[in-house]
C-alpha positions, -999 to 999 in steps of 0.1 A, spaced: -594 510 244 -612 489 272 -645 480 283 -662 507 310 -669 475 332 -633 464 344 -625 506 346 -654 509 370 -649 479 387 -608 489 390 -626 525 402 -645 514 430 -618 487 443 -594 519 444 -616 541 461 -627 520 489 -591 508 491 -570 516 524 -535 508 512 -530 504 482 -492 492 466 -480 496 431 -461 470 417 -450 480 381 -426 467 354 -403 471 317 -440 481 303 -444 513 322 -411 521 313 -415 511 278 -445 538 273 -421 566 283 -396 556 253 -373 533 274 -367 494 259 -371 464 275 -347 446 284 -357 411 282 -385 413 256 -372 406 221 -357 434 206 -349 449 239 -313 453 253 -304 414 259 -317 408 227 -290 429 216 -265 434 239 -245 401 257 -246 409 293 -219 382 296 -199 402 274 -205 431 295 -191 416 328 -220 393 334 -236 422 337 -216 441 363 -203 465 338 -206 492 361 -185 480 384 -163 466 358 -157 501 345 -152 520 377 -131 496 397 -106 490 372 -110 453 362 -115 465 325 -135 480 293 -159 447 286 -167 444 251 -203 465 237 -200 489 269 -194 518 248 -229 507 222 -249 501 261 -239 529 278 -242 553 247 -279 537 242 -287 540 277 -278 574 285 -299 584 247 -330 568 259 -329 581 296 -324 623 282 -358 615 262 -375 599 288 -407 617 314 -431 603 335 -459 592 316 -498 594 323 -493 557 343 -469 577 361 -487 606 363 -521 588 376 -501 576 406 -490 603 414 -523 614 413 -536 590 438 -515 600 459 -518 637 459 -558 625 461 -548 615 497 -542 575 492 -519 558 511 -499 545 480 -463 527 476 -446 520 445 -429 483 445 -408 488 409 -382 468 394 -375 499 367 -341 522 378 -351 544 355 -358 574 384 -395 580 368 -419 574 392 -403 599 415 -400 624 390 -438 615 380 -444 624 416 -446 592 437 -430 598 474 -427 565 484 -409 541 460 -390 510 468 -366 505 439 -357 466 441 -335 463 412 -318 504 422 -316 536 405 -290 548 379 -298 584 393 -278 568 423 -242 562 428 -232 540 459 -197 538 469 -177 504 465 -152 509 493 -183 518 520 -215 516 505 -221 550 509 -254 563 483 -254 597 469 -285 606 443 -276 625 412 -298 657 394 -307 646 362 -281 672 345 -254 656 364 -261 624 359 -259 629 318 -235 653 324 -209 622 340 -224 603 315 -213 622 285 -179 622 300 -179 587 302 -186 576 270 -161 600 261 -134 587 279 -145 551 267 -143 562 230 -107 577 236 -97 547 257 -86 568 284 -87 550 315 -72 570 340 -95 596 333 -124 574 331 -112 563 375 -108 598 380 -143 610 374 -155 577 391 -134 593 423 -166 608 437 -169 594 474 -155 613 508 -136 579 513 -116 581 485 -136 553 471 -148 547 436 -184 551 428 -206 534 404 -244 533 394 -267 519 423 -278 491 399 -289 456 404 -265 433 378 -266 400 370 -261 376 399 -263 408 425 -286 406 452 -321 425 448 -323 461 464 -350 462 500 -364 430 493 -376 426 529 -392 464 531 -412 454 495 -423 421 509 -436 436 545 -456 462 518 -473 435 499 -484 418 528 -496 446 547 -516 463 517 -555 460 505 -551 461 475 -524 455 446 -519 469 414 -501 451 387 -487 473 360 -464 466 334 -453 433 341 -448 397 330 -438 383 363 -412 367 349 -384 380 374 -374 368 403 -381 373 435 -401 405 426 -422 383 411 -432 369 443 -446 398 461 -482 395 442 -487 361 459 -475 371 492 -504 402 486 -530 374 477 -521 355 503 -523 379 530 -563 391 516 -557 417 493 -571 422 459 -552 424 431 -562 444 397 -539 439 365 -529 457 339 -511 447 312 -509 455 273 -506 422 256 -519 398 280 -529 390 317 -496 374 332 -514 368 370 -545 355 357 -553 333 389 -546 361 413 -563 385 395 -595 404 406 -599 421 378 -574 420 344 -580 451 320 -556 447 286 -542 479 278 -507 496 283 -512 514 321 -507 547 308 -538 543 286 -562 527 315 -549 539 348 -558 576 338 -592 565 333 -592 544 361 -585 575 388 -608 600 367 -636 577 377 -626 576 409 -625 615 413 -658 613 401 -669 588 426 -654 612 459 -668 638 438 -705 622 442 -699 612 476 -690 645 486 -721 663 470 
C-alpha cells in the first residue's frame, strides 16, 4: 500500500505532536461512497450549477424565486449518496486520536456531517453542513438527526416531482420567526463558513495533516501555508498524487482511509512502548 518509512515517520511526528489540525477534503469523502464534485465525473461534471441558481439552489427552492432546472436529478442524487454514506477508517482514525487524548481539530471543506458522526468533537465546517438548516429571515441554525433530514428530503423531492410548490414553502416553514429555512451550505459566490476560527487553528497548531485534498479551493486552500508559516509540520496524504509538495514534511500516496489507520496503530504502539 505504502512504504513503512513515511508511516513511521507520520507515527512519530503524531505522537510527539501537541496540537495537531486536520485539514481534509472531496477524497475523504469520496472513500465513504460520496462523489466529488469538481473531479471529472463528479457532480459539476454533470450537473450545471449555473443552471441550478448559480449554485444557490437551496435558497432558490425555499424562498420562492423558483424550481432551477436539474434540481430534482441533484437533490435526488444527493440525498441517495448521503443514506449510504458512514464514517470511514480515515474518519474513524481521527477519531481515534482523539479519544487517544490528542488535542485534535478538524478544518474540512466536506458538509457531508461525517467526521462528527465518525467521532471528531471539534470540526470547523468551512463550506457548512447539510445536517444543518439556518433560517433566511434571522440566521437562526438548527441541526437535523439523520432520519429527519432524509425524511424532509424525501418530501422534497416529492413535492418537486409533483410540482407542488406551496407545499414544498410549507415544509421549508421550519423557524420560530416564521422564516424559511434552507440547508447551511456554502453555494457558489457565498461567503466561506468560520474562516477566521480555521485560520487562528492553523496558525496556532504543531502539526498539520493534509487529507484528501487538491488544494484547489479557495481560501481553504490557504490555511496549510498560514500552518507552515507559523512552524508547523505538515504531513500529506493523498491518493493520486502530492498536491502541497513544497510544504510537505512527509507525502505518503494512498487514499487516508488506507494509511491514516496505520499511521495511529503505530503510534499506539509507540505510547505503548513508552509506557512499559
Amino acid at each position: 500500500m505504502t512504504d513503512e518509512g513515511p508511516i513511521r515517520e507520520a507515527a512519530s511526528m503524531i505522537g510527539g505532536a501537541k496540537k495537531i489540525v486536520a485539514f481534509t477534503g472531496a477524497g475523504v469523502s469520496e472513500e465513504s461512497g460520496i462523489p466529488t464534485f469538481r473531479d471529472p465525473g463528479g457532480l459539476w461534471d454533470r450537473f450545471d450549477p449555473n443552471e441550478l441558481g448559480g449554485g444557490d439552489i437551496f435558497s432558490n427552492l425555499f424562498a420562492g424565486a423558483g424550481t432551477p432546472s436539474g434540481s430534482l436529478e441533484f437533490m435526488s442524487e444527493i440525498l441517495s449518496v448521503l443514506k449510504e454514506a458512514t464514517p470511514n477508517p480515515g474518519h474513524q482514525a481521527l477519531a481515534d486520536l482523539e479519544s487517544m487524548g490528542f488535542s485534535i481539530s478538524v478544518i474540512t471543506q466536506n458538509i457531508d456531517n461525517l467526521h462528527r458522526e465518525g467521532g471528531n468533537s471539534r470540526v470547523i465546517e468551512v463550506h457548512g453542513n447539510i445536517f444543518r438548516l439556518v433560517c433566511l429571515n434571522c440566521g437562526e441554525k438548527q441541526m437535523l438527526a439523520r432520519e429527519e433530514l432524509f425524511r424532509l428530503g424525501d418530501e422534497l423531492v416529492g413535492f418537486l416531482e409533483a410540482g407542488d410548490f406551496e407545499s414544498l414553502i410549507k415544509l421549508a416553514s421550519r423557524c420560530g420567526c416564521g422564516g424559511i429555512c434552507r440547508p447551511d451550505v456554502v453555494g457558489f459566490g457565498e461567503p466561506v463558513q468560520d474562516m477566521p476560527q480555521a485560520i487562528e487553528e492553523a496558525k496556532t497548531c504543531d502539526l498539520l495533516l493534509i487529507l484528501g485534498t487538491s488544494g484547489a479551493v479557495y481560501p481553504a486552500a490557504y490555511l496549510p501555508g498560514h500552518a507552515k508559516k507559523a512552524g508547523a509540520k505538515i504531513i500529506e496524504i493523498n491518493a493520486t498524487q502530492c498536491c502541497f509538495q513544497e510544504m510537505a514534511d512527509i507525502r505518503i500516496i494512498a487514499k487516508t482511509g488506507d494509511a491514516l489507520p496505520l499511521i495511529v496503530e503505530r503510534v499506539r504502539e509507540l505510547r505503548r512502548g513508552i509506557q512499559q
